[in-house]
C-alpha positions as CSV (number, residue, x, y, z in Angstrom):
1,X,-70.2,-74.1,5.2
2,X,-70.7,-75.4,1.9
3,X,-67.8,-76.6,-0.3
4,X,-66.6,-74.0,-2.8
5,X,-64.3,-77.1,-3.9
6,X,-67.6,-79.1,-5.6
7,X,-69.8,-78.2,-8.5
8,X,-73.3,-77.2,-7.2
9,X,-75.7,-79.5,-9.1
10,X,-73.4,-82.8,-8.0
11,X,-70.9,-83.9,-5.6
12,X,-67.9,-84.0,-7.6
13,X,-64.5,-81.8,-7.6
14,X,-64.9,-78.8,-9.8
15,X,-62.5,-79.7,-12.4
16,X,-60.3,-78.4,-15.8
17,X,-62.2,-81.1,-17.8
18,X,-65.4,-80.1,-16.6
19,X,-65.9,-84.0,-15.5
20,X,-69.1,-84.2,-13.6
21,X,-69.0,-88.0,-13.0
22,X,-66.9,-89.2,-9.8
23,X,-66.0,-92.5,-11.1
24,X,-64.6,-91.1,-14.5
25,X,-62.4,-88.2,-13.1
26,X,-61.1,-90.4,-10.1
27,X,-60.0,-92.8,-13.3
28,X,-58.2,-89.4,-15.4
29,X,-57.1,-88.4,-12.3
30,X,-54.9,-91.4,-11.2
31,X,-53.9,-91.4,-15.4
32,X,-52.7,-88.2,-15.5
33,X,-51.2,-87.6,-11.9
34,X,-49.1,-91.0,-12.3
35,X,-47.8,-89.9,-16.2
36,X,-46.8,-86.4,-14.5
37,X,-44.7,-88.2,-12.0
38,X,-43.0,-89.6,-13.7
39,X,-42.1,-86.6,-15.2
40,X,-41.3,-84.9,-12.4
41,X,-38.9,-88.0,-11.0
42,X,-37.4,-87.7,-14.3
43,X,-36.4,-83.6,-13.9
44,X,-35.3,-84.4,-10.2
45,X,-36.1,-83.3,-7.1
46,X,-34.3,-81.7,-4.1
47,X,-36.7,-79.0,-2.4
48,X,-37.7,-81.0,0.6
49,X,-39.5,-78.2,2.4
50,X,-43.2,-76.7,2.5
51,X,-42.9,-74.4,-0.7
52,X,-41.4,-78.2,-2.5
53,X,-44.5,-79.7,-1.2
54,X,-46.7,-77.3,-3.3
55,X,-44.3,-77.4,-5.8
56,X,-44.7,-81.1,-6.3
57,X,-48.6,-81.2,-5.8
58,X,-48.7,-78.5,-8.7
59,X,-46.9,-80.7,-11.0
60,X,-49.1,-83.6,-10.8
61,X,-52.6,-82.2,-10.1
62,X,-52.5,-78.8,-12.5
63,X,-53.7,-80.3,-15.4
64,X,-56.9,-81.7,-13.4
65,X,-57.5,-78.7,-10.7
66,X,-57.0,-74.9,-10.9
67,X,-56.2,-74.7,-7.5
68,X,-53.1,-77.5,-7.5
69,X,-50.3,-76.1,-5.9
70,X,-52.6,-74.3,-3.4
71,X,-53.5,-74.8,0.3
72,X,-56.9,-75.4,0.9
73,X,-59.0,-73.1,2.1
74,X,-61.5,-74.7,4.3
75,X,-61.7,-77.8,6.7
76,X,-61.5,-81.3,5.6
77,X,-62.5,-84.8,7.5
78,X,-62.7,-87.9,5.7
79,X,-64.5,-91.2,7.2
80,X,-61.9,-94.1,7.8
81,X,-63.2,-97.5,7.9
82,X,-60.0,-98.3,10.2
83,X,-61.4,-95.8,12.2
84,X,-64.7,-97.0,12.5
85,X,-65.9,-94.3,10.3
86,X,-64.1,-91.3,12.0
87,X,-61.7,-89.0,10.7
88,X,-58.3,-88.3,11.6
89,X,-57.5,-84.4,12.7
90,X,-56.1,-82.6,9.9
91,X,-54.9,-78.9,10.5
92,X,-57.2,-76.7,10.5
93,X,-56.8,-74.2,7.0
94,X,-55.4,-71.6,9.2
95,X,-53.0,-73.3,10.9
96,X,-51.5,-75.2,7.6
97,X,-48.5,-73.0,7.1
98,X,-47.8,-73.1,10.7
99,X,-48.0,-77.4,10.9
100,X,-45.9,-77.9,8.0
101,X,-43.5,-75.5,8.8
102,X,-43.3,-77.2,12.2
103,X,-43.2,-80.9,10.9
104,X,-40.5,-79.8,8.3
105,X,-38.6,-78.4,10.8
106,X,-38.4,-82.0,12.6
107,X,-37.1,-83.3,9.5
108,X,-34.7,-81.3,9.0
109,X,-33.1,-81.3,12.5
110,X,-32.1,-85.2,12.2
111,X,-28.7,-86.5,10.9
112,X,-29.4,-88.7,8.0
113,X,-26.2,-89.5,7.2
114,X,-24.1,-92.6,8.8
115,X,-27.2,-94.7,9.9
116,X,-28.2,-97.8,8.7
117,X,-30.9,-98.5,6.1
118,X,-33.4,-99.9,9.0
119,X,-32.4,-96.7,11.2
120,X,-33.3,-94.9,8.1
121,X,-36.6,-96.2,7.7
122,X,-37.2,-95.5,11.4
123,X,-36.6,-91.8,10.8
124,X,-38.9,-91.8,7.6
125,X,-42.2,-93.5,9.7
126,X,-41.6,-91.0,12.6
127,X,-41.4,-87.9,10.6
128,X,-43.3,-87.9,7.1
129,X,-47.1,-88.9,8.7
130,X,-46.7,-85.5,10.6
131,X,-46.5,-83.6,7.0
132,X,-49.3,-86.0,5.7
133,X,-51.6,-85.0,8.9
134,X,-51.8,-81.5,8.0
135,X,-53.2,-82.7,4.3
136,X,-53.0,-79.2,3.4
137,X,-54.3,-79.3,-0.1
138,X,-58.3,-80.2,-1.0
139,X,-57.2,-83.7,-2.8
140,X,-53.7,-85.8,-3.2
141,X,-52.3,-85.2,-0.6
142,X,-51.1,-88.9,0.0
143,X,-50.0,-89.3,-3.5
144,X,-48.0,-85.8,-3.2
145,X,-46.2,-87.4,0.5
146,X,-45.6,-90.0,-1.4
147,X,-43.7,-88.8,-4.2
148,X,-41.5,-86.4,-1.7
149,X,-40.6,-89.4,0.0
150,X,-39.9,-91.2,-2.3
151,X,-37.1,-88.3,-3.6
152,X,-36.1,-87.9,0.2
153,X,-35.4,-91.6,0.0
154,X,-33.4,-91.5,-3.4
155,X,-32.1,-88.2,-2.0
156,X,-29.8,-90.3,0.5
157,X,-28.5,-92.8,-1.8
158,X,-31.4,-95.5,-1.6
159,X,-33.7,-96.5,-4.0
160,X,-37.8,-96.7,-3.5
161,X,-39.7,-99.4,-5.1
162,X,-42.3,-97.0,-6.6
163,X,-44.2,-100.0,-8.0
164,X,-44.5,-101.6,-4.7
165,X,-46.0,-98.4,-3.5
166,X,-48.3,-97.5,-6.3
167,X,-49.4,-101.5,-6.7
168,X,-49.8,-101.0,-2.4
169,X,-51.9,-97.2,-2.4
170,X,-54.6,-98.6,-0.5
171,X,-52.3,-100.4,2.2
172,X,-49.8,-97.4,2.4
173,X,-52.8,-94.9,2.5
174,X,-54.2,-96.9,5.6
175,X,-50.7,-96.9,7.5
176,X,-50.3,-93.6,7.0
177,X,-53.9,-93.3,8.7
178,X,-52.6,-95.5,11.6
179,X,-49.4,-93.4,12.2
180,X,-51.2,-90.1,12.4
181,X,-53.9,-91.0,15.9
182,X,-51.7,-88.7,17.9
183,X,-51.1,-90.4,21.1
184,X,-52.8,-93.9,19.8
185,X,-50.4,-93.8,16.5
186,X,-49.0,-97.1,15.1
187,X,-46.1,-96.7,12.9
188,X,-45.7,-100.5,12.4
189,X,-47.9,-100.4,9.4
190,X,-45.7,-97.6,7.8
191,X,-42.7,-99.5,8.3
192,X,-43.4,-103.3,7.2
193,X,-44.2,-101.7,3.6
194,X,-41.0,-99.1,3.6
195,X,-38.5,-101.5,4.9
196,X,-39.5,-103.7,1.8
197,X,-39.8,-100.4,-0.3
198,X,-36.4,-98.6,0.7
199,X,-33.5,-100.3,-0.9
200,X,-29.6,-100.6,-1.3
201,X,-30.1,-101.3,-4.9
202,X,-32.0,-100.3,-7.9
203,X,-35.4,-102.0,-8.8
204,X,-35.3,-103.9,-11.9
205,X,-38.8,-103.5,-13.2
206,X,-38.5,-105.9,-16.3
207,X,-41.3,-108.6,-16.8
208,X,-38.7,-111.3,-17.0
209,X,-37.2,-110.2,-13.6
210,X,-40.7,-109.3,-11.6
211,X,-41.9,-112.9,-12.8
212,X,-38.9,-114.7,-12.3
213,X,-38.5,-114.1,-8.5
214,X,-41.0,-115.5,-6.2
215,X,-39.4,-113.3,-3.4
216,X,-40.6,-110.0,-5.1
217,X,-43.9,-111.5,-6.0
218,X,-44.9,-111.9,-2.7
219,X,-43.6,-108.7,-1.7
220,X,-46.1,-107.6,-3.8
221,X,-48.8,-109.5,-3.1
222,X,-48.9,-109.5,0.8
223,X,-50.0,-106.0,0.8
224,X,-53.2,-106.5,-0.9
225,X,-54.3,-109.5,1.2
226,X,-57.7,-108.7,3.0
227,X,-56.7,-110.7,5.9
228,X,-53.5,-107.7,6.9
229,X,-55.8,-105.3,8.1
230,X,-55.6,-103.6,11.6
231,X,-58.6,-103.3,13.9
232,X,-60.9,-100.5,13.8
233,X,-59.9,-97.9,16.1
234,X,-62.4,-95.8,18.2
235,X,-60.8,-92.3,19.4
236,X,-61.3,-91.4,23.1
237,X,-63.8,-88.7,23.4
238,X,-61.7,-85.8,24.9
């Protein structure tokens, strides 16, 4: 089946700008999607359920795509390097609703109050890779998991470094990745970033703060270090 996603004459999302070059839309893309979060996290946020998903996605992506907001409508792989070019099983388009209505169900049943902030964290790698594995929409759906967390965290009386996360997209997409192999999952990688991520205490983003602490400055530089990077995984042929 051919992509009704793509423009016919190149391989390029068909888009509001009428972009036909991958490099330059990737770049408005990321520009716009990052000034409409911040938008949104200034409105609030407290609809942590499937609908809030699309709600969110809609927000950041509508300017770019008509169909933001909107489940895809056919099946999606994309090659991993970690995975020695294989793709991790996303839901198929008809079972979308289903999976996330399942995977929001499990977040929902746990008691989020009363634990510790390392508890906490525990929850959050367990239970937000199952919502990223369905990737129900065509494109950013890591960015749109992302920014959910991020008010689930805040949600609950922490804070998210958001920087940490946006200067870490590669390394965070990648864990995410490793934490959805179904039986072969490694949430390890999910939680070394969010236990430096989730805090008891606001960020302070000023320049005389980020380069006045060495501490924070390696925070954000381990995650871009080529030598963290976990070994390619080969799935087991069913």
């Amino acid at each position: 089946m051919s992509d009704p996603y793509l423009y016919e004459d190149v391989p390029v999302l068909k888009n509001e700008l009428g972009i036909k070059n991958e490099k330059t839309l990737d770049r408005i893309e990321a520009e716009q999607s990052r000034a409409n979060m911040m938008l949104l996290y200034e409105q609030g946020f407290q609809d942590f359920s499937p609908d809030g998903l699309r709600e969110i996605h809609r927000t950041l992506f509508a300017d770019i795509y008509e169909w933001a907001g909107q489940y895809r409508i056919i099946n999606i792989e994309k090659r991993e390097k970690l995975l020695a070019g294989r793709s991790v099983w996303y839901s198929n388009d008809d079972r979308i609703e289903e999976d996330l209505n399942e995977a929001f169900g499990r977040l929902e049943n746990v008691r989020w109050d009363g634990i510790s902030r390392e508890e906490f964290v525990h929850q959050l790698i367990s239970l937000f890779p199952p919502i990223w594995q369905v990737h129900p929409f065509r494109e950013g759906n890591t960015r749109t998991v992302v920014m959910m967390m991020t008010f689930f965290v805040e949600h609950h009386g922490y804070f998210m470094d958001q920087e940490l996360m946006a200067a870490s997209a590669g390394y965070v997409r990648d864990s995410f990745v490793m934490a959805s192999l179904d039986q072969f999952s490694e949430f390890e990688h999910l939680e070394r970033i969010l236990l430096d991520a989730v805090c008891d205490e606001p960020i302070d983003y000023s320049e005389e703060s980020l380069e006045g602490s060495a501490e924070i400055s390696e925070k954000y530089r381990k995650y871009q270090k080529e030598p963290y990077l976990p070994e390619p995984h080969y799935r087991r042929e069913e």
